[in-house]
C-alpha positions as protocol buffer text, in pm:
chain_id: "A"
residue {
  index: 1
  type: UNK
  ca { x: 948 y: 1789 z: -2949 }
}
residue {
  index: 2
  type: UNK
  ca { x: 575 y: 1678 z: -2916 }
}
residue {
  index: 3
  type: UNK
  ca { x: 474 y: 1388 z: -2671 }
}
residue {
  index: 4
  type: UNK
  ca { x: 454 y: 1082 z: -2807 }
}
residue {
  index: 5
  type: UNK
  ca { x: 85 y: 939 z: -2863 }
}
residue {
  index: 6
  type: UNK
  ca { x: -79 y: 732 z: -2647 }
}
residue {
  index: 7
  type: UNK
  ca { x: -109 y: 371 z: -2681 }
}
residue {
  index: 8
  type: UNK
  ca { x: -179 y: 216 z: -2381 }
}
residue {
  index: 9
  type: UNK
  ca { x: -346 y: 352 z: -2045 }
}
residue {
  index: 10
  type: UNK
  ca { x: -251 y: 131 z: -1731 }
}
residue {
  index: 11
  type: UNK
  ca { x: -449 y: 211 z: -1413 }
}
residue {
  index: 12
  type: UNK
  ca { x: -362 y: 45 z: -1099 }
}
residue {
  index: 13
  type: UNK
  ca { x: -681 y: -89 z: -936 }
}
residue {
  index: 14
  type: UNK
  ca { x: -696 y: 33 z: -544 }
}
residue {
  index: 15
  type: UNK
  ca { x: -756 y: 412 z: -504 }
}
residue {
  index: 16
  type: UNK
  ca { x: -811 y: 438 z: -901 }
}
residue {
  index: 17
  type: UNK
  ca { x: -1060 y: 223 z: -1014 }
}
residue {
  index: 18
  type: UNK
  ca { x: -1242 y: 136 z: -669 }
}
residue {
  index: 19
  type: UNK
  ca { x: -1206 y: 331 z: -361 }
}
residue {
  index: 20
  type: UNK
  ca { x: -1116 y: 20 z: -156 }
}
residue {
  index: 21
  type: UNK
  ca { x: -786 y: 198 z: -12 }
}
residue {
  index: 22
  type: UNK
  ca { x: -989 y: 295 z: 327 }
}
residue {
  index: 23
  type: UNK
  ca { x: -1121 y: -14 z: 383 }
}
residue {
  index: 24
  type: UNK
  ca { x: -789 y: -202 z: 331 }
}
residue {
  index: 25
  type: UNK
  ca { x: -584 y: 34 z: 564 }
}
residue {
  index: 26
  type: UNK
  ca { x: -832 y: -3 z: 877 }
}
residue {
  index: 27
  type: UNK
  ca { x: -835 y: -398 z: 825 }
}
residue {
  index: 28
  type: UNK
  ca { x: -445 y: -436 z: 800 }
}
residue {
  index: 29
  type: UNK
  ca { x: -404 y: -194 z: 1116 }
}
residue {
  index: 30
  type: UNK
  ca { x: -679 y: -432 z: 1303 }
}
residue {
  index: 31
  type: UNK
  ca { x: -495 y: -769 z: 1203 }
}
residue {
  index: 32
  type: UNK
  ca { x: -197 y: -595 z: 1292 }
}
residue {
  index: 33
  type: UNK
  ca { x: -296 y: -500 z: 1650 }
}
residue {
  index: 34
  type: UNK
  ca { x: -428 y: -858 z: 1704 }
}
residue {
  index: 35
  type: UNK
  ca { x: -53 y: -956 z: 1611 }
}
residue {
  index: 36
  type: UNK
  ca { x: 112 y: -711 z: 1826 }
}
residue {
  index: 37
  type: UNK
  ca { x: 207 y: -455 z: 1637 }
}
residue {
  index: 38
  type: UNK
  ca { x: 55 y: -113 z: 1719 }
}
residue {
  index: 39
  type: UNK
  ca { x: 55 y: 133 z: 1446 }
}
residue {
  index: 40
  type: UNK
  ca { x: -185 y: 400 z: 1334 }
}
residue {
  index: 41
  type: UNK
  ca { x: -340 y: 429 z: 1000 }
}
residue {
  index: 42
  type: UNK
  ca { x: -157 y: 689 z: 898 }
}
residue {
  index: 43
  type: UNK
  ca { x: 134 y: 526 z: 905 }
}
residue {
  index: 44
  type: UNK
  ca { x: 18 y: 212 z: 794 }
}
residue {
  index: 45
  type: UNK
  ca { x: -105 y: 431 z: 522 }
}
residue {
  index: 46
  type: UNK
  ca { x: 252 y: 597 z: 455 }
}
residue {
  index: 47
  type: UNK
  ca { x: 475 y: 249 z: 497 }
}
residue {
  index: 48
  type: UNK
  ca { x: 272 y: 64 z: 287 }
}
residue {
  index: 49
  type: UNK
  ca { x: -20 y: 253 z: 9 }
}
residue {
  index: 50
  type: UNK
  ca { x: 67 y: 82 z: -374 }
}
residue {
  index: 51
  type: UNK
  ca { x: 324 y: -143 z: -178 }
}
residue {
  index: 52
  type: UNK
  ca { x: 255 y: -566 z: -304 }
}
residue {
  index: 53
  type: UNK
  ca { x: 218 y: -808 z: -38 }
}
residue {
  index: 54
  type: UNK
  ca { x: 576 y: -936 z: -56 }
}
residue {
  index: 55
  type: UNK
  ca { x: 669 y: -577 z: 4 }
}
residue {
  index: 56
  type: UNK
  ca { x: 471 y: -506 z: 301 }
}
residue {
  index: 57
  type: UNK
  ca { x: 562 y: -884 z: 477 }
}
residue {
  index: 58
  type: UNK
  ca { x: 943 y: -794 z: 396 }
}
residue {
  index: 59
  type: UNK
  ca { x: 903 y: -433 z: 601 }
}
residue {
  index: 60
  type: UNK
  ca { x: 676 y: -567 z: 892 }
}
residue {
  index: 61
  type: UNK
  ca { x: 1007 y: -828 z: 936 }
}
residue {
  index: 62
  type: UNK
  ca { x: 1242 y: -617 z: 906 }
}
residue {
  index: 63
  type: UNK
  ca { x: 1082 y: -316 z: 1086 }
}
residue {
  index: 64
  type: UNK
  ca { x: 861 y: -502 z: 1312 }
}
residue {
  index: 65
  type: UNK
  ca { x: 1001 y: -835 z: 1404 }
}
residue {
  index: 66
  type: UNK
  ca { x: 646 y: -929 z: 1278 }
}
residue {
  index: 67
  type: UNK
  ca { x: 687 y: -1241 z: 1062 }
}
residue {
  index: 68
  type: UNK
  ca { x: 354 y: -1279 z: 817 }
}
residue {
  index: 69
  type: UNK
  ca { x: 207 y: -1628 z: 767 }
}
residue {
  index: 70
  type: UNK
  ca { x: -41 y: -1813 z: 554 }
}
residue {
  index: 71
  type: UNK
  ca { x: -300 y: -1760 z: 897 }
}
residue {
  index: 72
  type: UNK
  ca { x: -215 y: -1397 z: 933 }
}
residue {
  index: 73
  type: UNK
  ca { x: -290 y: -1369 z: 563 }
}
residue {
  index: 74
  type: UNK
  ca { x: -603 y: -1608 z: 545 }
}
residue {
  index: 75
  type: UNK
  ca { x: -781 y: -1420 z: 832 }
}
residue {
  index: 76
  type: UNK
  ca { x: -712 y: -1072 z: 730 }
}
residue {
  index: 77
  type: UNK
  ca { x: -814 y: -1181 z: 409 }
}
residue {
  index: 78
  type: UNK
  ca { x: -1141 y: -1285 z: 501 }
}
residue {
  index: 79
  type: UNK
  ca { x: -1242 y: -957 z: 642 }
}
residue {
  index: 80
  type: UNK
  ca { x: -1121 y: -757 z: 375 }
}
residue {
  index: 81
  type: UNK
  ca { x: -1318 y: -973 z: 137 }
}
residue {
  index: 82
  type: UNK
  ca { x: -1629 y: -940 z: 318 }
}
residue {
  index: 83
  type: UNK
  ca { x: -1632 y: -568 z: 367 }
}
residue {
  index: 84
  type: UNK
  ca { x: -1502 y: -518 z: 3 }
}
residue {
  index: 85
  type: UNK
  ca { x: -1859 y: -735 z: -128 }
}
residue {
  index: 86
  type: UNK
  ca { x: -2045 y: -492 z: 156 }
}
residue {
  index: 87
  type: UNK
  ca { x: -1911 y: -201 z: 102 }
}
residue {
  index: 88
  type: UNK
  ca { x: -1648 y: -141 z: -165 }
}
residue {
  index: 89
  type: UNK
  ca { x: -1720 y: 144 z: -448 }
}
residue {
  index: 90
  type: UNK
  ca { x: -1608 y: 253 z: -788 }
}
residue {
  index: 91
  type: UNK
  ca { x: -1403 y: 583 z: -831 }
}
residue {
  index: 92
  type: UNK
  ca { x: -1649 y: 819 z: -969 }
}
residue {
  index: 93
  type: UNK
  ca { x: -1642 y: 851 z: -1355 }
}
residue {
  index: 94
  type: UNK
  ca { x: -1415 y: 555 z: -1413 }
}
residue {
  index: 95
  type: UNK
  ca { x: -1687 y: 337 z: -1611 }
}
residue {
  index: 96
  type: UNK
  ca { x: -1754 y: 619 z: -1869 }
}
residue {
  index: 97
  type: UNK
  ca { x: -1406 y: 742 z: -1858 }
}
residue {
  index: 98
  type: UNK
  ca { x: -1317 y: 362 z: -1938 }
}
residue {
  index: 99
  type: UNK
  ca { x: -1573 y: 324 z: -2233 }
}
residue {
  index: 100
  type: UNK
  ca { x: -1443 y: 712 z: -2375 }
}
residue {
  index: 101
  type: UNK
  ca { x: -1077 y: 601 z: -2403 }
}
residue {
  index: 102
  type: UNK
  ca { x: -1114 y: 451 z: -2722 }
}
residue {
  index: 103
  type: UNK
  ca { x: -745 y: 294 z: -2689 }
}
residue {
  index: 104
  type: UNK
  ca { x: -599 y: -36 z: -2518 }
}
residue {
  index: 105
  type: UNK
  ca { x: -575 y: 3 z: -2128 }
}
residue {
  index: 106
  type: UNK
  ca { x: -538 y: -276 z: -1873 }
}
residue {
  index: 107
  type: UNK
  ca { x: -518 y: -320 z: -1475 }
}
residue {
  index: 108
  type: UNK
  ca { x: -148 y: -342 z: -1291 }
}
residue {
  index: 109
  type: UNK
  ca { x: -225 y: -422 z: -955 }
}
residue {
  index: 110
  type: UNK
  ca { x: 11 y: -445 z: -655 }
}
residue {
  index: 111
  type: UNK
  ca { x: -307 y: -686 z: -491 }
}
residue {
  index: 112
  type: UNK
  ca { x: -299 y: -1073 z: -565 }
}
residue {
  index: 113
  type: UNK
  ca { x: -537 y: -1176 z: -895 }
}
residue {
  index: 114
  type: UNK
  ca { x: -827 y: -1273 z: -698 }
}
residue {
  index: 115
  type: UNK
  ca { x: -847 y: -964 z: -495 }
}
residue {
  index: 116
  type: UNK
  ca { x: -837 y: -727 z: -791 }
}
residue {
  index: 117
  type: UNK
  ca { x: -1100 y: -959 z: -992 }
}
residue {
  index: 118
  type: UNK
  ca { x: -1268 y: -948 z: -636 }
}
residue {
  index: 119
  type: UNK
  ca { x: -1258 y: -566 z: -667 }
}
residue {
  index: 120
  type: UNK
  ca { x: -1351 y: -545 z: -1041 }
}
residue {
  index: 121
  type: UNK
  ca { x: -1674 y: -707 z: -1008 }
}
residue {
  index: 122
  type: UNK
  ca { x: -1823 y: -604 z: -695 }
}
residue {
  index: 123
  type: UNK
  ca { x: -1825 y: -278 z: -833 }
}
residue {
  index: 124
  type: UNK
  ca { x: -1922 y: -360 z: -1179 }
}
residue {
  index: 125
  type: UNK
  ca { x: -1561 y: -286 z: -1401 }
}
residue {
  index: 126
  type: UNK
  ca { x: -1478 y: -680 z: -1453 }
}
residue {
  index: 127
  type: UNK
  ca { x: -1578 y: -667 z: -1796 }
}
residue {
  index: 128
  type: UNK
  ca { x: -1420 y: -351 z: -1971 }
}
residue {
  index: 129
  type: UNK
  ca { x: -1038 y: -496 z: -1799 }
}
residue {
  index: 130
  type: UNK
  ca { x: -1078 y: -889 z: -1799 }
}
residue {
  index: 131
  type: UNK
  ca { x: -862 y: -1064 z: -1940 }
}
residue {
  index: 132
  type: UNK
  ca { x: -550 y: -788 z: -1922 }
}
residue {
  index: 133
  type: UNK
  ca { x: -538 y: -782 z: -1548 }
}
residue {
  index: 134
  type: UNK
  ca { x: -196 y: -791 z: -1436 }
}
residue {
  index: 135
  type: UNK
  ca { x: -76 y: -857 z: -1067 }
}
residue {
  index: 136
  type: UNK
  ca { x: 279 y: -783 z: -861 }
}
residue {
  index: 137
  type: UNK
  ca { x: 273 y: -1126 z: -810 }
}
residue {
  index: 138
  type: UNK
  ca { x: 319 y: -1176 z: -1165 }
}
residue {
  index: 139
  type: UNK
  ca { x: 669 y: -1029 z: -1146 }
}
residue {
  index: 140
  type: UNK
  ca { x: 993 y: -1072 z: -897 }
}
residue {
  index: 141
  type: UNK
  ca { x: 987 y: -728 z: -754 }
}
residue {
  index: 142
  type: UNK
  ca { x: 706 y: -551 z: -670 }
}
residue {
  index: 143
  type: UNK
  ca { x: 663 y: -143 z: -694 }
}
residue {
  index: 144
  type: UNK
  ca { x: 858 y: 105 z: -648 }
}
residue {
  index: 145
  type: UNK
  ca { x: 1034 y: -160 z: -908 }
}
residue {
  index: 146
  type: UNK
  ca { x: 945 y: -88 z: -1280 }
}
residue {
  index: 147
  type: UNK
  ca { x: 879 y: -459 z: -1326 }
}
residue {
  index: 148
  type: UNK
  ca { x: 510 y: -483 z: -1344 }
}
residue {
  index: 149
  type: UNK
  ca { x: 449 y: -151 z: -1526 }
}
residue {
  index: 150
  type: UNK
  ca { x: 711 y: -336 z: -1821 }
}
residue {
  index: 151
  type: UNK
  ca { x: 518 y: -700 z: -1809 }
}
residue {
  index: 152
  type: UNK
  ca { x: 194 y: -513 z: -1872 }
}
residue {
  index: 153
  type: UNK
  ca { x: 288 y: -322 z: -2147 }
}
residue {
  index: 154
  type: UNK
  ca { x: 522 y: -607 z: -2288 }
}
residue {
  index: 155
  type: UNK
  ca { x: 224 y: -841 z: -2243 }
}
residue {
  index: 156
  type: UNK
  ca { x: -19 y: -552 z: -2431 }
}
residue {
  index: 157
  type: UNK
  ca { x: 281 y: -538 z: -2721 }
}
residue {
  index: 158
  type: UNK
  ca { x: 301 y: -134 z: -2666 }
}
residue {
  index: 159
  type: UNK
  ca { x: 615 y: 14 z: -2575 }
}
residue {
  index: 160
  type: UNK
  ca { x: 691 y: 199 z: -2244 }
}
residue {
  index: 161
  type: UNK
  ca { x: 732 y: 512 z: -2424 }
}
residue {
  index: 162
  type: UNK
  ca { x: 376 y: 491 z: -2589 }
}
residue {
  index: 163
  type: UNK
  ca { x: 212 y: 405 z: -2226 }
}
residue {
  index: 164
  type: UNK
  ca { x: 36 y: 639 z: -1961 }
}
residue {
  index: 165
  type: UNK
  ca { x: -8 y: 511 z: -1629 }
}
residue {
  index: 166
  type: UNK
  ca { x: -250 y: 610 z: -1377 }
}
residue {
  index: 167
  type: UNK
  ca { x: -140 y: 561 z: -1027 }
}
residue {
  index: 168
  type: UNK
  ca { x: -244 y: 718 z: -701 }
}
residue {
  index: 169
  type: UNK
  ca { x: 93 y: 617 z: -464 }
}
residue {
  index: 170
  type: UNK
  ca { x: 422 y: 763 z: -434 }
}
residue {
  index: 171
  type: UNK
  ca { x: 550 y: 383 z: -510 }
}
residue {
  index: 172
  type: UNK
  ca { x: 317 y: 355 z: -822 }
}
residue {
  index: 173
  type: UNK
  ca { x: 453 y: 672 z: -949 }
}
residue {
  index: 174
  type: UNK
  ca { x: 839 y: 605 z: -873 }
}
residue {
  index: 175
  type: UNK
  ca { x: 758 y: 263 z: -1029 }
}
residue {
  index: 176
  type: UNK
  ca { x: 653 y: 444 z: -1388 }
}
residue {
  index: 177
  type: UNK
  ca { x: 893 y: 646 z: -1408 }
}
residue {
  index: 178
  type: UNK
  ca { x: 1137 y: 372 z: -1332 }
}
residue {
  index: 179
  type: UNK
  ca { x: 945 y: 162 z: -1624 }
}
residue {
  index: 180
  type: UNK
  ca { x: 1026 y: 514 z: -1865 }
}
residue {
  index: 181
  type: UNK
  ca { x: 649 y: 578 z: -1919 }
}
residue {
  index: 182
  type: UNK
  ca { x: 421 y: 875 z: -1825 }
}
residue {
  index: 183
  type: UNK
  ca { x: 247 y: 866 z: -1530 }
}
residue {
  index: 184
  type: UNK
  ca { x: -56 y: 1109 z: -1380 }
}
residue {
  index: 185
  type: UNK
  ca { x: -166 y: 1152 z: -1001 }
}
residue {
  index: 186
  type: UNK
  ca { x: -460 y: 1042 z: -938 }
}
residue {
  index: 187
  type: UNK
  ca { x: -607 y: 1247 z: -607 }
}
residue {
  index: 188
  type: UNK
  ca { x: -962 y: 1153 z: -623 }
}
residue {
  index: 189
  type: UNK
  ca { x: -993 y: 798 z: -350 }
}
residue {
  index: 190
  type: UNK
  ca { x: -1080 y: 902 z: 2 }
}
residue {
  index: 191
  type: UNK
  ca { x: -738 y: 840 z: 118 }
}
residue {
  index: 192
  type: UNK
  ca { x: -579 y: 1041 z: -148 }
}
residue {
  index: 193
  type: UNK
  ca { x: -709 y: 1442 z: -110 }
}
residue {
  index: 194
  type: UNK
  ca { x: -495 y: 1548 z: 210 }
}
residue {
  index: 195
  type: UNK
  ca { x: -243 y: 1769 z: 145 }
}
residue {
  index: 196
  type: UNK
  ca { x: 33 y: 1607 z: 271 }
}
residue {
  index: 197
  type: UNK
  ca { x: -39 y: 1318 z: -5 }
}
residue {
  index: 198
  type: UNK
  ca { x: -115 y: 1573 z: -277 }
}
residue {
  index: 199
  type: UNK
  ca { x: 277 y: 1675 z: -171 }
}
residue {
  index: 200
  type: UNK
  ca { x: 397 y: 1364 z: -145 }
}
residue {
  index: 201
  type: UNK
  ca { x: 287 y: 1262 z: -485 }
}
residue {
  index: 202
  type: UNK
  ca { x: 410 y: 1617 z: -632 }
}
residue {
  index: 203
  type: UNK
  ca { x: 764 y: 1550 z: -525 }
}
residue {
  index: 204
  type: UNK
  ca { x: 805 y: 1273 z: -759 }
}
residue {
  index: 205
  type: UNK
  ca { x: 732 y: 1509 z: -1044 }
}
residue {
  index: 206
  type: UNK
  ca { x: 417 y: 1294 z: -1211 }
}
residue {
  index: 207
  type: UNK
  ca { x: 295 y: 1444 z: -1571 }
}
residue {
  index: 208
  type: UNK
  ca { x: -36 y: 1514 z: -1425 }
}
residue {
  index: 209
  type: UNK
  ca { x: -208 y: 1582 z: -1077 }
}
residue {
  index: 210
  type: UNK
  ca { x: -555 y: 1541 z: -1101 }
}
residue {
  index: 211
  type: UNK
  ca { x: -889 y: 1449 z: -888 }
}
residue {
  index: 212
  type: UNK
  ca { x: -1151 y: 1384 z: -1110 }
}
residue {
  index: 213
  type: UNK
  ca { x: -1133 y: 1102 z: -1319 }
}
residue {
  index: 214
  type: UNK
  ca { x: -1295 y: 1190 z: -1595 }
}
residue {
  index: 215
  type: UNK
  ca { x: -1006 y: 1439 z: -1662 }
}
residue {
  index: 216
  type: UNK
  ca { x: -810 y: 1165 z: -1768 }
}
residue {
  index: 217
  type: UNK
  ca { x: -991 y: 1205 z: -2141 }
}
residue {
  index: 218
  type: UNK
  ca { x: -831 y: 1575 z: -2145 }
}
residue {
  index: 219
  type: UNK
  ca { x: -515 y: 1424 z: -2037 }
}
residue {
  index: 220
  type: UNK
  ca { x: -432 y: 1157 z: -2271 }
}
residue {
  index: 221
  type: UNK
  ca { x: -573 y: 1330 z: -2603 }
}
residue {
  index: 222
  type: UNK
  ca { x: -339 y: 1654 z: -2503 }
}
residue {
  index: 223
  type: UNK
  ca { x: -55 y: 1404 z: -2483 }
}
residue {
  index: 224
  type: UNK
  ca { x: -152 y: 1226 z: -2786 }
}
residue {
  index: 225
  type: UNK
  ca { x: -130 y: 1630 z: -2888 }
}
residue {
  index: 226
  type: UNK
  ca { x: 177 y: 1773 z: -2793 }
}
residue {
  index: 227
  type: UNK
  ca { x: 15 y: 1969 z: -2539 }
}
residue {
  index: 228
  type: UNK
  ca { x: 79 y: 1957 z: -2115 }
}
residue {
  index: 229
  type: UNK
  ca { x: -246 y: 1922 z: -1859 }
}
residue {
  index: 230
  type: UNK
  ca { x: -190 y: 2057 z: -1553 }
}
């Protein structure tokens, strides 16, 4: 039976649209030393990549004993902020990549709103996603839960079934799937082209593996034709 067409692309925004994922991992691992709570980056990176920020403060109690508060939050924010307006980048190839798709696509973000608008405009994307940004705190559960992958599309009036996702986190990808939609790998952020994460994302059985962005094109229009990219 031939794929459905494409509708709707949804990219999450950290590690597919900016490369921000590097920067965010070596502030959270610094705010969480000054709390206490030693932990490398690779873990931080394994515990918590694509994870919302009611996600993460749930494991660091639970896990941790570390309980998260509007200081903790305010101060690491601050950083992050700064470096992101210093130093934060756009994937390679998403602006034209964005301008070629020639169908509806929007942002779902595990971040807060103002980070991913934050994000979006430091490197130059604001305009070809605003208004249809869409944010985990938007929704009651957070990824690996479907529920913000199903308000974007419901909000964008496609159906699950019509959508593609682009997601570069094992709890993206679980989260699509959940939501009944395609999803592809994306391997191209710094944090993204070891091979243990190439593996990790593999396992969950994603339509598509790929690391350079402007491969998406390929992808969607051989969906929207029956056809597999591998």
């Amino acid at each position: 039976m031939a794929a459905r067409a494409t509708e709707l692309v949804i990219f999450d925004c950290d590690g597919v649209l900016v490369d921000s994922e590097p920067i965010s991992i070596t502030v959270l691992v610094e705010a969480l030393a000054a709390a206490g709570v030693a932990m490398s980056e690779a873990e931080a990176h394994e515990r918590f990549l694509g994870r919302s920020l009611k996600s993460m403060s749930e494991i660091l109690h639970d896990d941790y004993g570390l309980a998260i508060d509007a200081a903790f939050l305010e101060a690491m924010r601050k950083v992050l902020y700064e470096r992101f307006r210093a130093e934060l980048r756009p994937i390679e190839g998403i602006a034209e990549t964005v301008d070629a798709l020639g169908i509806a696509h929007c942002v779902a973000s595990s971040s807060q709103p103002e980070r991913i608008r934050l994000s979006l405009s430091v490197t130059g994307l604001i305009d070809r996603f605003e208004p249809n940004i869409f944010s985990a705190s938007m929704v009651a559960r957070g990824k690996p839960a479907p529920d913000l992958f199903l308000h974007a599309s419901a909000a964008m009036g496609v159906a699950p079934g019509d959508c593609v996702v682009v997601e570069d986190s094992p709890a993206g990808i679980a989260a699509a799937k959940s939501a009944g939609m395609r999803v592809v790998a994306f391997t191209g952020g710094s944090h993204a082209r070891s091979p243990e994460h190439r593996e990790s994302l593999l396992s969950l059985k994603p339509d598509a593996l790929f690391d350079d962005m402007r491969d998406l094109l390929q992808f969607v229009r051989a969906q929207e034709d029956g056809g597999k990219e591998h």
